[in-house]
Phi, psi and omega in degrees: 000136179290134161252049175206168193070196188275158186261148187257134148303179186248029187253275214295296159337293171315327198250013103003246145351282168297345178256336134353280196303317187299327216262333182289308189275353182279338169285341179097014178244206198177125175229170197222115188235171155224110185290130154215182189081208171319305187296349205262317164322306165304292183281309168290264092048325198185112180290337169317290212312178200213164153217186163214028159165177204235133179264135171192168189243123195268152193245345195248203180299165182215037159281299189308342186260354189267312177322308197300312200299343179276004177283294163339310191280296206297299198335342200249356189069032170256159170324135181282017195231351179282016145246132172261167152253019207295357216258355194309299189290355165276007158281335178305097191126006179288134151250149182351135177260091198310313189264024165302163196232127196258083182286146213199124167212188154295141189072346202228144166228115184238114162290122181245109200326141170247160166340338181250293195305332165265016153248013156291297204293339203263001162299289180260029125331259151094028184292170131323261172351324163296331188312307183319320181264324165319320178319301215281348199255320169284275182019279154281331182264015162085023197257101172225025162213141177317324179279007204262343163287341172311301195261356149319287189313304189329291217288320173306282204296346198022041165087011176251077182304152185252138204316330188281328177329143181264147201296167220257356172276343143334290175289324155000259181312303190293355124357297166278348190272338188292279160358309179270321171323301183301318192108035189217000000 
């Protein structure tokens, strides 16, 4: 994540996005993405949140998609990186995400990570930077013993942990300081 430029709503992010796509279907192409990280954040959960670029897994060709988007970033003063692919290997090992929410336009089709899937990847992640959002993610999905984010992240990885995961009495723990955060 760029820690400079402007930070996007999730307004933004969204019309982001949809204007990608315009740029995209005016060149004749259609590209296929899966949002994840803040912005995935922003958009299913917490309308507040800000980001300052959209993390993702690109599914298709990915030159014409990377070009529209630095066509995007210049018209908006945005990073010319402020759609990524940097996020790919912490996906490796994902099953199928059932509950994504599908922004769908012309050129663009965007899966956006659901709630048990981003508190898998920001689980074995395991940043400092993350918490905040482990909060608002136990919250929501109703998490209120370690073991039961523990065994969300399995069932997302479906035991195909990315080599770098940290061991599970590891989430453990950061499980309860999330835990204690909430007050519970």
């Amino acid at each position: 994540m760029s820690e400079h430029g402007p930070t996007l709503s999730r307004a933004e992010v969204i019309g982001l996005l949809t204007e990608l796509g315009a740029v995209l279907h005016r060149d004749g192409l259609h590209a296929t993405i899966y949002v994840v990280g803040g912005a995935a954040m922003s958009i299913t959960l917490d309308s507040r949140r800000v980001t300052r670029d959209v993390d993702a897994v690109f599914r298709t060709e990915t030159d014409g998609l990377r070009t529209a988007a630095r066509e995007v970033a210049a018209r908006h003063g945005l990073d010319p990186e402020w759609l990524n692919d940097r996020v790919t290997s912490a996906v490796v090992g994902l099953v199928s995400d059932e509950g994504q929410t599908e922004l769908d336009v012309p050129g663009l089709s965007a899966a956006v990570a659901s709630p048990e899937h981003l508190l898998a990847m920001k689980m074995l992640a395991g940043r400092e930077r993350d918490l905040d959002d482990l909060v608002v993610l136990f919250r929501h999905l109703g998490i209120t013993a370690p073991r039961q984010a523990v065994e969300t992240t399995e069932r997302v990885f479906g035991g195909g942990y990315p080599d770098s995961a940290p061991p599970l009495e590891y989430l453990e723990l950061l499980a309860e300081d999330v835990l204690d955060r909430l007050g519970i």
